[in-house]
C-alpha positions in Angstrom: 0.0 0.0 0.0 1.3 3.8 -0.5 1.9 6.1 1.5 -0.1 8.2 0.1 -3.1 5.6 -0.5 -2.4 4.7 3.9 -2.4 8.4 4.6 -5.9 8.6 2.8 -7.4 5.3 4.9 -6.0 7.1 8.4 -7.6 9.7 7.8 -11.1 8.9 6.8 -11.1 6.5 9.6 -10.9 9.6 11.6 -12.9 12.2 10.1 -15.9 9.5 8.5 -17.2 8.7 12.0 -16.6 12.5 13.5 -18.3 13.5 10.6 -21.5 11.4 10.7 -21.7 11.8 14.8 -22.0 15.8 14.0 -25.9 15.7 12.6 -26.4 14.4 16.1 -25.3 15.7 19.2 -26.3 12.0 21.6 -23.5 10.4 18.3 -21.2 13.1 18.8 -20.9 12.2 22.6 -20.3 8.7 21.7 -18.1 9.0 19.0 -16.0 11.2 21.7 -16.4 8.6 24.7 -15.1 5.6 22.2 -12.7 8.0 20.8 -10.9 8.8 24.0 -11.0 6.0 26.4 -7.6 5.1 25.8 -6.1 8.5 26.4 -8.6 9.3 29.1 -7.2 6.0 31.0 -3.9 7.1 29.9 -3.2 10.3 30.9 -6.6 11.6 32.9 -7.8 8.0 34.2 -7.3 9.9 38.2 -9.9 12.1 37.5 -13.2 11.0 37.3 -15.2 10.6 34.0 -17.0 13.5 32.9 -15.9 16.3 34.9 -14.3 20.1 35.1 -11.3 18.1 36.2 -11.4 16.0 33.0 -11.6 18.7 30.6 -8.8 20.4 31.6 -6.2 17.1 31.5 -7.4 16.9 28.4 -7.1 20.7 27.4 -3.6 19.7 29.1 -2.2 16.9 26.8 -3.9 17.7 23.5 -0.4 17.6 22.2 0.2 14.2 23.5 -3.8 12.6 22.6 -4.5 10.1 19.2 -5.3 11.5 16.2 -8.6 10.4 16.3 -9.0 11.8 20.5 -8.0 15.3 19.4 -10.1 15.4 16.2 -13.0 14.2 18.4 -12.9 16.7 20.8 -12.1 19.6 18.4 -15.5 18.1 16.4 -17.6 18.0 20.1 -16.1 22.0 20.9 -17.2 22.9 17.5 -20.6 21.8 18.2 -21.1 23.5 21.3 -20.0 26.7 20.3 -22.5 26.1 17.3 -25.4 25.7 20.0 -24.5 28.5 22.1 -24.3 31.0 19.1 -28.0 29.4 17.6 -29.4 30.0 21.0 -28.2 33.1 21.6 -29.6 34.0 18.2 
């Protein structure tokens, strides 16, 4: 396989399911929860799930997340900011 041709494969296996989740926000949340238990369990697993505490490991080790982590949470703070600009519209 190419590089260019694995490069391709990568990265629609990271952006496909991101990309589907968006139209619904319940999909979204999944995609992120499957998305980020490994680095959750690596690098924020003392914190527990779901909180302030959570978000700002994360926020913390962006740099050091998967691919598909970062582009999951990038995807979920998109969608949010979306929402709170609709409603305050």
């Amino acid at each position: 396989m190419s590089r260019l041709t694995s490069t391709l494969l990568t990265l629609g296996l990271v952006v496909a399911p991101i990309a589907a989740a968006q139209a619904d926000p319940d999909s979204l949340r999944e995609t992120l929860k499957r998305s980020c238990t490994g680095d959750y369990l690596e690098f924020c697993g003392d914190h527990p799930p779901g909180g302030p505490e959570v978000e700002a490991c994360f926020r913390t080790n962006m740099k050091n997340l998967s691919p598909t982590c970062a582009s999951a949470i990038t995807a979920f703070k998109r969608d949010k900011r979306v929402k709170r600009v609709s409603e305050a519209n």
